[in-house]
N, C-alpha and C positions, 0 to 999 in steps of 0.2 A: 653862579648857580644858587649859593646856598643865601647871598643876598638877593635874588630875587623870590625864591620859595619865601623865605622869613623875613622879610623885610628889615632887616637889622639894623642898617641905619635909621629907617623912619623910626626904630623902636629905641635908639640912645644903646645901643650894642654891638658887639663884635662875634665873631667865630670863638676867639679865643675864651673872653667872659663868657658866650652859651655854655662851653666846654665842659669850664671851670665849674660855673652853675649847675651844671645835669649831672655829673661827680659829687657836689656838694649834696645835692638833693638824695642821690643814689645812699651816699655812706648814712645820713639819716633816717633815711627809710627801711634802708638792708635786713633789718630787725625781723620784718614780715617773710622773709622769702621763708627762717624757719619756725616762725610763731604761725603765720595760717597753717602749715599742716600738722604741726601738735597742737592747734585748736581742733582743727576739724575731723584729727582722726582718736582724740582724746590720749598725745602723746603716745601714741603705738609708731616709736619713731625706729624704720629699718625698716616696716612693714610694705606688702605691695605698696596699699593703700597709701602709706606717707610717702612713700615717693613718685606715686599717680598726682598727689595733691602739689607736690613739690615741684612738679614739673609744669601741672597745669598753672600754678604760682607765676611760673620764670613766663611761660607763654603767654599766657592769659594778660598779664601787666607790660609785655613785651608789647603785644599788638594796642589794647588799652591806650597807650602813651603814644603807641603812632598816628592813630586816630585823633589823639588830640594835637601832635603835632603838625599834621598837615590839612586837618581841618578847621580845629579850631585857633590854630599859631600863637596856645599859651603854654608859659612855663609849666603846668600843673603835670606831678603825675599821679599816676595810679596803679592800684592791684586791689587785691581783696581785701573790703573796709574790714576794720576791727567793729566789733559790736553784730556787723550784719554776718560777722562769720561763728561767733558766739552762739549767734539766733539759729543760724543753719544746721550748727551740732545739735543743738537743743531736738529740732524738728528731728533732724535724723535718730535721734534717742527716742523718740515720740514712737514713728515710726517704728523702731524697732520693739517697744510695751505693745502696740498696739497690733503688730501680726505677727510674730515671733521671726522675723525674717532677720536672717544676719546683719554686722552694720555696713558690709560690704553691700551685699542686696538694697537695704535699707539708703545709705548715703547715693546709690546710682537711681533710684527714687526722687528722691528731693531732688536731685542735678533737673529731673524733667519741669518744677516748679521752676526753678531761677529761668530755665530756658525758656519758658511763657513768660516769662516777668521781663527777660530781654526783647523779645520780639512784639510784647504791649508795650515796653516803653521806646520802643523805635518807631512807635506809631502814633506815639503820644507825642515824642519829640520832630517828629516831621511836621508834624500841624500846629505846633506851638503849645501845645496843653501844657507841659510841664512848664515852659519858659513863664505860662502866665499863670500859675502855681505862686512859680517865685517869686512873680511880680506881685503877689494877692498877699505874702505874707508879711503882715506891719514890719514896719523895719526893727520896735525893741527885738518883737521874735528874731529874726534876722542876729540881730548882736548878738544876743543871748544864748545861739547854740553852738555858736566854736566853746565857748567857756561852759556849756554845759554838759559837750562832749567832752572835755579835759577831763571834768571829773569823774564824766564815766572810764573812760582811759586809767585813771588816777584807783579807781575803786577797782578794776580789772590787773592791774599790773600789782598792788595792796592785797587783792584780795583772791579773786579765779584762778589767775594766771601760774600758781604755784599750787600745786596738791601733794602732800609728801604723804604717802603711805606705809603706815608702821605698824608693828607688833601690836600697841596699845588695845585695838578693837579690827586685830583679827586683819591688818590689810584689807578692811572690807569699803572705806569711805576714804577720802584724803582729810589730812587735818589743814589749814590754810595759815600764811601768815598775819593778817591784819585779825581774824575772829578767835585763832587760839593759840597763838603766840601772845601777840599785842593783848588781847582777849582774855590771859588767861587770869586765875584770881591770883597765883604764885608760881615761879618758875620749876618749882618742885612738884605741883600739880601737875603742868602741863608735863614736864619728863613723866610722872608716875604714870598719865594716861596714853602717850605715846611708845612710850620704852626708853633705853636709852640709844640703841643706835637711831631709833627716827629722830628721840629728843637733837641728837647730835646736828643728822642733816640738816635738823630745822634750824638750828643756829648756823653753821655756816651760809644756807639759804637766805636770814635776813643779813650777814653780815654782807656776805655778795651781792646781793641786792641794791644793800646802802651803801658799801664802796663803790658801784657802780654810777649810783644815782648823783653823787658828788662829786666824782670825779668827773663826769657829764657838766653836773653846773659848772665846777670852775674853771672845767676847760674851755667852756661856752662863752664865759664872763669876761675869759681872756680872748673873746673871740679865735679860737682856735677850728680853723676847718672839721668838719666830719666829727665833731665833740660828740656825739651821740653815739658812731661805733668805735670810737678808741675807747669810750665808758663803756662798751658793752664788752670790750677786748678784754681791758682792765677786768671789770669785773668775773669774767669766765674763766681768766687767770687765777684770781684770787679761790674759784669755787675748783678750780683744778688739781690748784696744789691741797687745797685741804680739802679736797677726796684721798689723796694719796695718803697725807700727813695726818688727819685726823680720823676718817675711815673707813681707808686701808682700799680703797677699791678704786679703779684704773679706768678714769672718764674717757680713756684714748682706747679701749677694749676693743669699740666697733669697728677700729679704723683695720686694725688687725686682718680684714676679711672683706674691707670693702674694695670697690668699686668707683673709678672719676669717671667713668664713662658715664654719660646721661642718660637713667632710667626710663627709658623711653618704651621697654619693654614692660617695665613694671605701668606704665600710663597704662599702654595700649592695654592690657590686658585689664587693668581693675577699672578706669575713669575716662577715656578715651572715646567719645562718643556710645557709651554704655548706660545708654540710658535702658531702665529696668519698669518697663512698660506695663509689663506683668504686677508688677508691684502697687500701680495705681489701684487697681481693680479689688485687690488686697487692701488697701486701707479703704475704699468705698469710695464713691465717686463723689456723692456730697460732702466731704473729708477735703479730695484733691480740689474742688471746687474752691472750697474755706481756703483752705492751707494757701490755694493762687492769690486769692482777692487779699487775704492776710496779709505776703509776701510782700504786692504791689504794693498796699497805702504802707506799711511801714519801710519798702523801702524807697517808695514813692522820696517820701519825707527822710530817710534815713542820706538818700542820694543827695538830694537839693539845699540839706540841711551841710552837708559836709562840701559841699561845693563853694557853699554862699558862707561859709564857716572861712575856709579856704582865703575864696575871693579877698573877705576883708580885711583876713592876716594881712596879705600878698599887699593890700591897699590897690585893690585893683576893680574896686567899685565905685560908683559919682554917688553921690550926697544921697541920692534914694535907695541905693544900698544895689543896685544892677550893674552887672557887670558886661560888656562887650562881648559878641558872638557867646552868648550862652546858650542859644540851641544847639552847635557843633560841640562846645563843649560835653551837652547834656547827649548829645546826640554817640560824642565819643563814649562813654560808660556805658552806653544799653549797648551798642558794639562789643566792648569791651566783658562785658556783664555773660551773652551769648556765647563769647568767643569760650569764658570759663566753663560753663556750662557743658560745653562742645567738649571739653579735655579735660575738667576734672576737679570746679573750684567754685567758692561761691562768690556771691555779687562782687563786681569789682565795680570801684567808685575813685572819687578824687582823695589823694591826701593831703590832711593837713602839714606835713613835712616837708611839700613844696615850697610853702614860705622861707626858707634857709635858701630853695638855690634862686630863688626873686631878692632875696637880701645880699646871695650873690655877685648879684646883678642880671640874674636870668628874665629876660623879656620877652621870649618865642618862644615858638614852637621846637624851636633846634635844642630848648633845655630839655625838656619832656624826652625830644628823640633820642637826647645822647642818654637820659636815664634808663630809658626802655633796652639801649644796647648795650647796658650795662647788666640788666635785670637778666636779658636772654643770657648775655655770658655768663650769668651763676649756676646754670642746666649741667654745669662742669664741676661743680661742686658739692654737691648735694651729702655726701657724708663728713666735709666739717661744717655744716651748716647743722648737721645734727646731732652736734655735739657742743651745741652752743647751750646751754643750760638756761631753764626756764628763769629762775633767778634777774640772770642776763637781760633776759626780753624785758623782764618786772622794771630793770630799772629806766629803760630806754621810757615805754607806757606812761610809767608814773614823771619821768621829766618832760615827754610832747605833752600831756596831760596838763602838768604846771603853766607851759608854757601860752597854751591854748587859755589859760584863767583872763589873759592881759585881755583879752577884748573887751572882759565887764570895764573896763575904764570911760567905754563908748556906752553905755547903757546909763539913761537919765532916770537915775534911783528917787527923784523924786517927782517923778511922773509915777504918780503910783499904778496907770495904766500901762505903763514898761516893767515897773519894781514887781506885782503880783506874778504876770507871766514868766518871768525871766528866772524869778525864786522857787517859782512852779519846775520849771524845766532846769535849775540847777540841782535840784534833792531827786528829778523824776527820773530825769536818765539813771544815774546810777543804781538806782532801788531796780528800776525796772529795765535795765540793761536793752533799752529798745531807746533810739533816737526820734524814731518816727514814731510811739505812743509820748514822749515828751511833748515833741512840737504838739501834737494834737491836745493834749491838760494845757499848753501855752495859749493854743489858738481859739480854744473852749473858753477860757479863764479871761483872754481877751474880748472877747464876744460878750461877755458877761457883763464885765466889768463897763462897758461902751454903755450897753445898754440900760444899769442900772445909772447910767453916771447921765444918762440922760443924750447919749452921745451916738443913738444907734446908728446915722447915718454916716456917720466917721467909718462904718465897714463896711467892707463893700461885699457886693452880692457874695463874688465866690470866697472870698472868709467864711460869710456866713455857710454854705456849702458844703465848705472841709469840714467846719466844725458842726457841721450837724451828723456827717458823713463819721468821723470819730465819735460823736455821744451815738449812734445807731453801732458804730463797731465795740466799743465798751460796754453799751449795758443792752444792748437787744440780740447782738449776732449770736451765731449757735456754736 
């Protein structure tokens, strides 16, 4: 049965390597099940809210991966990209400046954009529009944004992804570690404006951090299976004991009162087809209008950029940079994307951390399906998943981050027509934390650069399209 769904011999594979692969893929990726919903509810972890997101997580990536499992029969999985879930907080913070509505009201808001933005790109991908997107974009762009997203990753796990809030100014702002730790002019400074018990956190957070993030390489280097969550293990030990040890407060507090049963009460009730209809009307209809067409072209680009990111980790694209069934592919994620929507979570896309179970040896669809039945099984754990300390997540980020840098090896630096784009979209993701405004300064700067260079007909029509379509979104839109 399972060699005929997956063709496993035509693909140099077995049941057992799938297995192995969608396991291997699962322990790399696992980081997300509790990092999207301390992104998306701004660390309010224990709350409806985090555990409506926590659950649409485990769903949401559950269905995602079967979609691509039996349509499109590749190793790739998915859940909720990193960056496009950064964006979505962002929006629901907007949202809530902009009509005083709670973030509860506020985030079941935004869920109604992602949910147009899934059901436009299931329309897109039915007629090939997106496939011939991908096809339209020069291939440096192509190389250039797995390692341009690393650094955004790299600059998120360094920088966002940790906020420690202290006495120094009032608990009112977080201090971060890459801008005032790394940042500060003396470490007597930074204690004096934090305090000392935040000074405190804040050093056990970067040490956790970077015990985590080395133990990750060297376990890696030894090719060690799942090196990514034993460094995340390692490191959540290290920030455990010195909570106890250095101050004095008991990381295992929550556990005291929870609950392994799957909040599924808490979905239904906060993110669970709760879309806040009312809400639209409340930010203004030319607002929801923006906010959609926003949504689409950056994650239009946010989507195809981490796919094709993907693909060529995986090596599972021919010389033009295309990869096989990439409509069912693309076709899986706007599924996928919906399905969040539907229960609680924002865009779900491909990860770059399927490459580990392709290195595997994962060749099918059967890798995808065994990660997805791993993802559902975490709907069972959801309070040590919240006790996994942001620290922890920092150091996974900043090593898929590193890892994502190897593609620059494929980008011809001295093509100065690959070298401008590529140096564009390695400083632009991370300044501007949007994948999809990158590609677009890549796909402008290449257009540019053709035309002065005498070469305009080197682009073809829809290049020229995007990027006219990005310079009207950057400097005319409202």
């Amino acid at each position: 049965m399972l060699e005929k769904v997956f063709k496993l011999k035509e693909n140099g594979t077995d049941v057992k390597t799938e297995l192995v692969a969608g396991l291997t893929t699962f322990m790399t990726m696992a980081y997300i099940i509790a990092l999207n919903p301390n992104l998306l509810t701004n660390f309010d972890v224990g709350s409806g809210l985090w555990n409506g997101v926590f659950m649409a997580t485990c769903v949401a990536s559950f269905v995602g991966m079967v979609c691509m499992a039996f349509m499109a029969n590749k190793p790739f999985a998915m859940a909720p990209g990193m960056g496009l879930n950064s964006f979505f907080a962002v929006v629901v913070g907007n949202i809530v400046s902009l009509t005083g509505m709670s973030y509860v009201a506020s985030f079941q808001t935004a869920l109604i954009i992602i949910l147009v933005e899934g059901f436009v790109f299931i329309v897109l991908s039915i007629f090939n529009v997106r496939e011939k997107i991908v096809e339209s974009i020069p291939l440096g762009i192509r190389l250039g944004i797995s390692p341009a997203k690393g650094l955004m990753l790299m600059n998120i796990g360094l920088g966002s992804n940790v906020g420690i809030y202290a006495e120094g100014n009032g608990f009112t702002t977080p201090f971060y570690v890459m801008r005032d730790f790394f940042g500060a002019l003396t470490p007597s400074v930074l204690q004096t404006n934090m305090g000392d018990a935040g000074y405190a956190t804040m050093i056990l957070t970067v040490v956790t951090m970077f015990a985590g993030l080395f133990a990750i390489a060297a376990m890696a280097k030894k090719g060690v299976k799942g090196a990514v969550l034993f460094g995340m293990l390692l490191a959540s030990v290290v920030y455990w004991v010195g909570s106890f040890t250095f101050l004095g407060t008991n990381p295992f507090a929550s556990l005291a009162t929870a609950s392994f049963v799957p909040p599924v009460a808490d979905m239904m009730e906060t993110t669970f087809f709760k879309f806040n209809f009312s809400g639209l009307a409340d930010i203004g209809w030319f607002t929801v209008i923006t906010l959609v067409i926003t949504f689409c072209v950056i994650d239009m680009f946010d989507t195809i950029g981490t796919l094709v990111g993907t693909a060529s980790r995986a090596g599972m694209v021919d010389e033009e940079g295309n990869m096989e069934n990439m409509k069912e592919a693309l076709l899986s994620d706007a599924i996928g994307t919906i399905v969040g929507s539907c229960t609680g979570t924002s865009t779900v896309t491909t990860f770059v951390e399927s490459a580990s179970g392709v290195e595997a040896g994962g060749r099918t669809g059967l890798t995808a399906l065994t990660t997805g039945v791993l993802f559902l099984a975490c709907m069972f754990i959801a309070p040590i998943a919240a006790i996994i300390p942001a620290a922890a997540t920092s150091a996974a980020l900043i090593y898929v981050g590193v890892l994502m840098l190897q593609g620059l090896q494929k980008v011809d630096f001295n093509d100065m027509d690959q070298m401008v784009p590529v140096a564009l979209m390695l400083i632009g993701m991370p300044v501007s934390s949007s994948i999809g405004h990158a590609i677009g300064i890549g796909l402008i700067s290449y257009t540019i650069m053709k035309i002065f260079g005498g070469k305009a007909k080197d682009v073809s029509v829809l290049t020229y399209a995007i990027s006219a379509l990005f310079l009207v979104k950057f400097f005319l839109a409202v």
